[in-house]
C-alpha positions as CSV (number, residue, x, y, z in Angstrom):
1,X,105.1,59.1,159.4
2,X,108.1,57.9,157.1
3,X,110.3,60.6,156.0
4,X,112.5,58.5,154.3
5,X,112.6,59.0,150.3
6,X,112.3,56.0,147.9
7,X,115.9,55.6,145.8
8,X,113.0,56.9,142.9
9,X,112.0,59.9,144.9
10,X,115.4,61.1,146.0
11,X,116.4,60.9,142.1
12,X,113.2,62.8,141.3
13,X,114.0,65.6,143.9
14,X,117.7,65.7,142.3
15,X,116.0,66.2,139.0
16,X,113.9,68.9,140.3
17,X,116.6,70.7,141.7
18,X,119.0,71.0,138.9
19,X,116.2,72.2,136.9
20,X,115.6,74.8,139.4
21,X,118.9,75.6,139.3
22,X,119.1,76.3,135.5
23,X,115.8,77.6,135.2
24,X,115.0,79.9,138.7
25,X,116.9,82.7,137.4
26,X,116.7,86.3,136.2
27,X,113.1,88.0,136.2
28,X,112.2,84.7,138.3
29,X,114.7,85.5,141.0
30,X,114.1,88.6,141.3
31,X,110.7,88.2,142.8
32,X,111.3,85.4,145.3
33,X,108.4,84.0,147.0
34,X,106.0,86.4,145.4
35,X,102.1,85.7,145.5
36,X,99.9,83.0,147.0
37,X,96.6,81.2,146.6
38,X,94.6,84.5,147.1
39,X,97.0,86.9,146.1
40,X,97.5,88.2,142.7
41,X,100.3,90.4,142.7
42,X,103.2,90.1,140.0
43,X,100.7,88.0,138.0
44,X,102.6,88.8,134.7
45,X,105.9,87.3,136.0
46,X,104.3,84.1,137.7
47,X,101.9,83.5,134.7
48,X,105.6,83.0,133.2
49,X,106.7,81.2,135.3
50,X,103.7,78.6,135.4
51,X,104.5,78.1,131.3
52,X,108.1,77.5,131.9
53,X,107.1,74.5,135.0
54,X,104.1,73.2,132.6
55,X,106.6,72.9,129.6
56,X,109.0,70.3,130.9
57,X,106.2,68.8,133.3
58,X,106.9,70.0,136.6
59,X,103.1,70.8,137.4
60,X,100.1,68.7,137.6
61,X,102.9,66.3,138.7
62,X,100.3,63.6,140.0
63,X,97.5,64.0,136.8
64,X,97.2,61.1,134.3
65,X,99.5,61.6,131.2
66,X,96.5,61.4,128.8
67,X,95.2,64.7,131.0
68,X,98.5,66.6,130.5
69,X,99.8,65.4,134.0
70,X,103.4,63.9,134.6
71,X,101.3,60.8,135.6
72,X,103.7,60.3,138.6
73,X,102.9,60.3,142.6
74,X,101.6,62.2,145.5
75,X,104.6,61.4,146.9
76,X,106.4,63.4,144.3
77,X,103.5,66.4,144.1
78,X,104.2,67.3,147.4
79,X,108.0,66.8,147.1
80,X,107.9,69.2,144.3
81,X,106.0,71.4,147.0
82,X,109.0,71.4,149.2
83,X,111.6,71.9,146.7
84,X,109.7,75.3,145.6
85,X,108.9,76.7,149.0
86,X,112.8,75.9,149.9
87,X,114.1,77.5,146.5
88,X,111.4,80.4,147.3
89,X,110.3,79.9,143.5
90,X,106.7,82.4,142.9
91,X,103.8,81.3,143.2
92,X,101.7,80.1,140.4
93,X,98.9,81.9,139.3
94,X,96.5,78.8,138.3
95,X,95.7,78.1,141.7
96,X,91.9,77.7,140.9
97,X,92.1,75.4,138.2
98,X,94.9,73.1,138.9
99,X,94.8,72.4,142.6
100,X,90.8,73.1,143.1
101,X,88.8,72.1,140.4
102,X,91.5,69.6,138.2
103,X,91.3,67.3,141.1
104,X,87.9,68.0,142.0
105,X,86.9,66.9,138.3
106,X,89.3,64.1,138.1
107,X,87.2,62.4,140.8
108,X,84.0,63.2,140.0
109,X,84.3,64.1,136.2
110,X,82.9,62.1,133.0
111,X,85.8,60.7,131.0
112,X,84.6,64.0,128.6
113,X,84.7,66.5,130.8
114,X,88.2,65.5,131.8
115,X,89.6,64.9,128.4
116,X,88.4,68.5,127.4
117,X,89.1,70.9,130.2
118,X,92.0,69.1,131.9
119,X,94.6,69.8,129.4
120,X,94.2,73.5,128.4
121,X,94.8,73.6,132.5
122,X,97.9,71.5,132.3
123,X,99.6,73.4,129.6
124,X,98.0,77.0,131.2
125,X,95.9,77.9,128.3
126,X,92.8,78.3,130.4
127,X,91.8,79.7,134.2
128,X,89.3,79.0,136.3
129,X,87.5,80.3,139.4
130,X,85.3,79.6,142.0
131,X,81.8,80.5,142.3
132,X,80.4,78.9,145.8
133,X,80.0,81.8,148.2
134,X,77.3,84.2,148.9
135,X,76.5,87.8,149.8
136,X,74.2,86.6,152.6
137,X,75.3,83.1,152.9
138,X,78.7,83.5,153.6
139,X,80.5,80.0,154.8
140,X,77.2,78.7,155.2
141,X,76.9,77.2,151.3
142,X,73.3,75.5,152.0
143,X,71.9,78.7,152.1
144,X,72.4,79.9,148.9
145,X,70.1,81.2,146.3
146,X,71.7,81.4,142.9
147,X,69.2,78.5,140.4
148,X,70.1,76.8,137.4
149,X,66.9,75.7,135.7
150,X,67.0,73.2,132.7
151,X,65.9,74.7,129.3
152,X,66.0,72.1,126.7
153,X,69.9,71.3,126.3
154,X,70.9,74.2,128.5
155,X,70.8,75.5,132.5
156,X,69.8,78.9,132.4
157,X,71.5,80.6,135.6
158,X,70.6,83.3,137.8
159,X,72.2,84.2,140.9
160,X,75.4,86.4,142.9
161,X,78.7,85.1,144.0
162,X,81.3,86.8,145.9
163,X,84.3,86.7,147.3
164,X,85.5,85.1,143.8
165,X,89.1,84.8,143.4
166,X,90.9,85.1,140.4
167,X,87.8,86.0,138.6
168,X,88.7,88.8,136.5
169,X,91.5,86.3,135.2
170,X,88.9,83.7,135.0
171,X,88.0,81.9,131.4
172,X,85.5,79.4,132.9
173,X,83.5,79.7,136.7
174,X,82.4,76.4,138.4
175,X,79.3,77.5,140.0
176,X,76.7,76.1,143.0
177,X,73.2,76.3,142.0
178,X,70.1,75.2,143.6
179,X,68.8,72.8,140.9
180,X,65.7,71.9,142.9
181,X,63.9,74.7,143.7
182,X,61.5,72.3,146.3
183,X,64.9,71.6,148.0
184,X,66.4,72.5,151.6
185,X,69.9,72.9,153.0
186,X,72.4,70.3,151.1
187,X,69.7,68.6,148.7
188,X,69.6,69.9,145.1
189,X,72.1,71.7,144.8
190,X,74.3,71.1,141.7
191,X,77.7,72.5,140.6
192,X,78.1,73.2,137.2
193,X,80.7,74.5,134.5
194,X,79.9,78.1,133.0
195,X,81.9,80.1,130.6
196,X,82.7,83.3,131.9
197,X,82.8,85.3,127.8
198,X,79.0,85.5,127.5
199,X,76.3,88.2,128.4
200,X,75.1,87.0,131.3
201,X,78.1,86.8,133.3
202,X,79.2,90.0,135.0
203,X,82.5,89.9,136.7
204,X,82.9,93.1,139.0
205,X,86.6,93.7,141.3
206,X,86.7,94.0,144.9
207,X,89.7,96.2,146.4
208,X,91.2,94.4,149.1
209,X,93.3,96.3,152.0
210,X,96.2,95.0,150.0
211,X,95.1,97.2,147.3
212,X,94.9,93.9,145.0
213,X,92.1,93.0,143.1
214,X,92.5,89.1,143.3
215,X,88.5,89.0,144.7
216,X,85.2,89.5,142.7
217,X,81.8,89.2,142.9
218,X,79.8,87.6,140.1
219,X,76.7,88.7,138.5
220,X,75.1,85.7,136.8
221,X,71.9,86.7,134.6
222,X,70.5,84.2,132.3
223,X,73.8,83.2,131.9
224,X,73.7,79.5,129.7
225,X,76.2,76.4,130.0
226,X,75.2,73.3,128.5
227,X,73.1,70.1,130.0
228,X,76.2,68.0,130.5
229,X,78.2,70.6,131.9
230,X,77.6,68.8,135.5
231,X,79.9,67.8,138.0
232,X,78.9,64.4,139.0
233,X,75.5,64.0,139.6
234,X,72.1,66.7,139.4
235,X,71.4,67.9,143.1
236,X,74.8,65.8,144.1
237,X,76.9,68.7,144.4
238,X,77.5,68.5,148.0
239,X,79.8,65.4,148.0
240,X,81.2,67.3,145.5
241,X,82.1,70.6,147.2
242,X,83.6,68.8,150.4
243,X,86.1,67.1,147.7
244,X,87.3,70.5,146.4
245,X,87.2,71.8,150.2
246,X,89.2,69.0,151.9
247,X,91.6,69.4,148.3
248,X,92.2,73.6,149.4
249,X,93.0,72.3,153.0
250,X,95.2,69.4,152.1
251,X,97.3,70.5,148.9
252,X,96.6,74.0,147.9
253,X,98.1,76.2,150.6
254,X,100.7,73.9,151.2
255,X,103.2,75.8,149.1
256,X,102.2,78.9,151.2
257,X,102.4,77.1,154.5
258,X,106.2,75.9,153.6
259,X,107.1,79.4,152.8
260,X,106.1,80.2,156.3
261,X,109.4,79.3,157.6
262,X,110.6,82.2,156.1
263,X,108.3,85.1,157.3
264,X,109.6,83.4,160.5
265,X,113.4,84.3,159.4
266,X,112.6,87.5,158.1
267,X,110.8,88.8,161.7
268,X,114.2,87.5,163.9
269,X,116.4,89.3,161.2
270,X,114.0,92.6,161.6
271,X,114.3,92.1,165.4
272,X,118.6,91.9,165.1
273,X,118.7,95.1,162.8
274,X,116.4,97.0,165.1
275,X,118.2,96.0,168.2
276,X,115.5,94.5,169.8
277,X,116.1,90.9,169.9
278,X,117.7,90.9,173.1
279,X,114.1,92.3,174.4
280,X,112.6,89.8,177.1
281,X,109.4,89.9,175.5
282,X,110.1,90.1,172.0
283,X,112.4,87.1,172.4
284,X,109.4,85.3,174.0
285,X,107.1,86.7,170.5
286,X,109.4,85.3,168.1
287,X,109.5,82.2,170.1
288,X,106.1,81.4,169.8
289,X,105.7,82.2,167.0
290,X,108.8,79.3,165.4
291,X,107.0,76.9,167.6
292,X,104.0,77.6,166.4
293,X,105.6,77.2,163.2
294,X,107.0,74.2,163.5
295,X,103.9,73.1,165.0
296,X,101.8,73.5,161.9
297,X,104.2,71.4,160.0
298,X,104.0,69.0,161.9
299,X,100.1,68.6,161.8
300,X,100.2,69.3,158.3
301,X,102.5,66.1,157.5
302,X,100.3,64.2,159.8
303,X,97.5,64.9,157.7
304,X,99.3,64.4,154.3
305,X,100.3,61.3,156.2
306,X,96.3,60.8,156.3
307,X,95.4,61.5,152.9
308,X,98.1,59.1,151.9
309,X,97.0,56.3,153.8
310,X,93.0,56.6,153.2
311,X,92.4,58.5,150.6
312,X,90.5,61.5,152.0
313,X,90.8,63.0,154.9
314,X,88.5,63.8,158.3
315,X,88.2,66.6,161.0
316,X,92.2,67.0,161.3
317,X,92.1,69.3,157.9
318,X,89.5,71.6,160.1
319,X,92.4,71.5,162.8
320,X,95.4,72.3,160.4
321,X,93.4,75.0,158.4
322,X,92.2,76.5,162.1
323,X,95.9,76.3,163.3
324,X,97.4,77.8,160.3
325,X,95.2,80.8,159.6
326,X,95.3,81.8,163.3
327,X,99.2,81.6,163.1
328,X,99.4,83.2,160.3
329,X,97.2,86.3,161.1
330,X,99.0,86.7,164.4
331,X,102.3,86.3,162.7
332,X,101.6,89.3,160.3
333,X,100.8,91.7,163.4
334,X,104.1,90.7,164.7
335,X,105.5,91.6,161.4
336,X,104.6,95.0,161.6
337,X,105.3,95.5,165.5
338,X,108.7,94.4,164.8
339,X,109.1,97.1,162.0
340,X,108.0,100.2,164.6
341,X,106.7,102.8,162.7
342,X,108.1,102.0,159.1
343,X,105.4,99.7,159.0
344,X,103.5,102.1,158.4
345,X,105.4,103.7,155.6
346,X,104.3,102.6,151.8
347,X,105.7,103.2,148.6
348,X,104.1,105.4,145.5
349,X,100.6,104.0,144.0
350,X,100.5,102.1,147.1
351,X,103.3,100.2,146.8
352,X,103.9,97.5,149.8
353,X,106.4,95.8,151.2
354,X,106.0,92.0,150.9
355,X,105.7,92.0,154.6
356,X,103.3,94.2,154.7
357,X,101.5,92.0,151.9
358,X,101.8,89.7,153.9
359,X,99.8,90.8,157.1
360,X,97.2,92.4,155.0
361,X,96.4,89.3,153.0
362,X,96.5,87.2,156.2
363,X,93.4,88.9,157.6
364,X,91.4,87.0,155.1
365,X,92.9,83.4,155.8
366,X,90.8,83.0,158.7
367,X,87.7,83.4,156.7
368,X,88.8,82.0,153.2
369,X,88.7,78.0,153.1
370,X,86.2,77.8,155.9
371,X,86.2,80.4,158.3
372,X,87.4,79.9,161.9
373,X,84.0,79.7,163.5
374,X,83.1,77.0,160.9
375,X,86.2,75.0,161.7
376,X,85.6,75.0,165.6
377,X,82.4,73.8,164.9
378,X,83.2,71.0,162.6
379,X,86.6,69.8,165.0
380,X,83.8,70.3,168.4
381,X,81.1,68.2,166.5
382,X,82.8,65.5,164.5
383,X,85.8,65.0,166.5
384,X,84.9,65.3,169.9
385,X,81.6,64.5,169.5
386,X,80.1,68.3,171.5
387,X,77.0,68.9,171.2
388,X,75.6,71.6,168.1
């Protein structure tokens, strides 16, 4: 790994940071850090602050111009990612669309389907979210039931999705259907483009233990997209869905997993305040948990370092989502052992501290993305070649 920057990068990251400096201010400062990639508070604030990075460019930094990209580097993307996380900037809110399906269709979409939904995402006009998960298919996405049958110029869809992020913010769904109803496991199952503002579509909200509403499930009943609103090929979607899966693991959360150096920070300034960092025991908590830390940065530069050098990556985005999620779960609980009792302690209409936030969204991490269990399998089977 070369962590050198390019005379072109080190001017870019200068760029970056006197615009953060003029522009990170007042409402925007105010909530530092706020939100994530499955968390929808302050959503008014962040959509704002999404418009003001989209205006002068600073998102989609790696898209093609003619898409409403910056047309520059991965390289700079994931500089961009740093500079935010360090600043502590919040989180944008089009999460779906811009790091899940934009790339997802820039790889597999027709020159059409990019020119027309790929802007209104650039210049955050338009939402998206995910429909791939099922109520009794879970992780397992070859088990799903939902069908799209072909009627004339139009699938006709029929189905349930849960677990559907963003979806009551959600303009447009990009949906898993069984195509080919003589088809098993991977085979025929397609994913396709349906608006969200018609009859058939019924999006329903899902309180989380956050008391957020960020998840939904998805009633789709006769619900109608168009022929060509395919993503790559009929019954194809499979090579498809890994793309937008190994994208989540790769660029997605890594915004979320900078930020995690300072959860770390937070937890040692708890322990100081509360007298307990001279504690044995809570010393060797708060240790483990900056290695850990430091550890998953590590692995996750190795596997930028991956995606850089081959253009998609293997197994090792099972092991950094694994290590991450596990951290990151764990880290919450120590959160809230460090704050005694006041974690316990929330504000009026279930008001929460972001640290409490915190812990409570992290329960979810090890199932969102790929749950744990999936990952073992995938890192046991297709890296050190274990038996099923």
């Amino acid at each position: 790994m070369d962590f050198a920057y390019s005379p072109a990068e080190n001017l870019f990251r200068e760029e970056l940071r006197d615009w953060l400096s003029d522009h990170l201010v007042g409402e925007f400062r105010r909530y530092p850090g706020v939100g994530g990639p499955s968390d929808d508070s302050h959503w008014e604030i962040r959509e704002e602050w999404e418009r003001e990075l989209a205006a002068d460019q600073w998102l989609s930094i790696s898209w093609p111009q003619q898409y409403g990209g910056r047309g520059g580097t991965l390289n700079q993307e994931i500089i961009s990612y740093l500079e935010f996380a360090e600043a502590r900037a919040p989180y944008w809110v089009g999460v779906q669309g811009r790091d899940l399906f934009g790339p997802t269709l820039l790889h597999f979409g027709t020159d059409a389907q990019k020119a027309r939904f790929l802007p209104p995402i650039a210049r955050v006009e338009k939402f998206w979210s995910q429909g791939f998960s099922e109520p009794e298919a879970g992780s397992d996405i070859a088990s799903l039931r939902s069908r799209a049958v072909l009627d004339g110029d139009e699938w006709v869809v029929n189905g349930q999705k849960i677990w559907n992020t963003f979806g009551m913010h959600a303009d447009w769904i990009y949906v898993l259907c069984r195509t080919d109803p003589s088809s098993e496991r991977h085979r025929g199952i397609s994913m396709l483009m349906v608006e969200r503002d018609q009859p058939g579509v019924d999006v329903r909200p899902i309180r989380t233990l956050a008391g957020t509403h960020e998840f939904c499930e998805v009633f789709l009943t006769d619900a109608r997209t168009p022929a060509d609103h395919v993503i790559g090929s009929v019954g194809g979607a499979w090579q498809v869905m890994m793309g937008t899966l190994g994208q989540e693991r790769a660029l997605t959360t890594l915004p979320m997993i900078l930020s995690f150096r300072h959860e770390v920070d937070a937890a040692i300034e708890t322990a100081r305040r509360r007298r307990t960092s001279d504690d044995p025991v809570v010393r060797q908590q708060l240790a483990r948990a900056y290695s850990g830390m430091e550890i998953i940065r590590w692995t996750n530069y190795r596997m930028l370092t991956s995606l850089m050098r081959n253009g998609q990556l293997g197994p090792e985005s099972s092991v950094a989502k694994l290590m991450w999620a596990e951290w990151h779960r764990n880290m919450g609980e120590l959160a809230m052992r460090l704050e005694g009792i006041a974690s316990e302690i929330i504000g009026p209409s279930y008001d929460l501290e972001s640290s409490q936030l915190s812990a409570l969204n992290a329960r979810a991490e090890t199932i969102y993305g790929g749950s744990s269990e999936v990952q073992r399998n995938i890192v046991g089977e297709r890296a050190l070649g274990l038996p099923k």
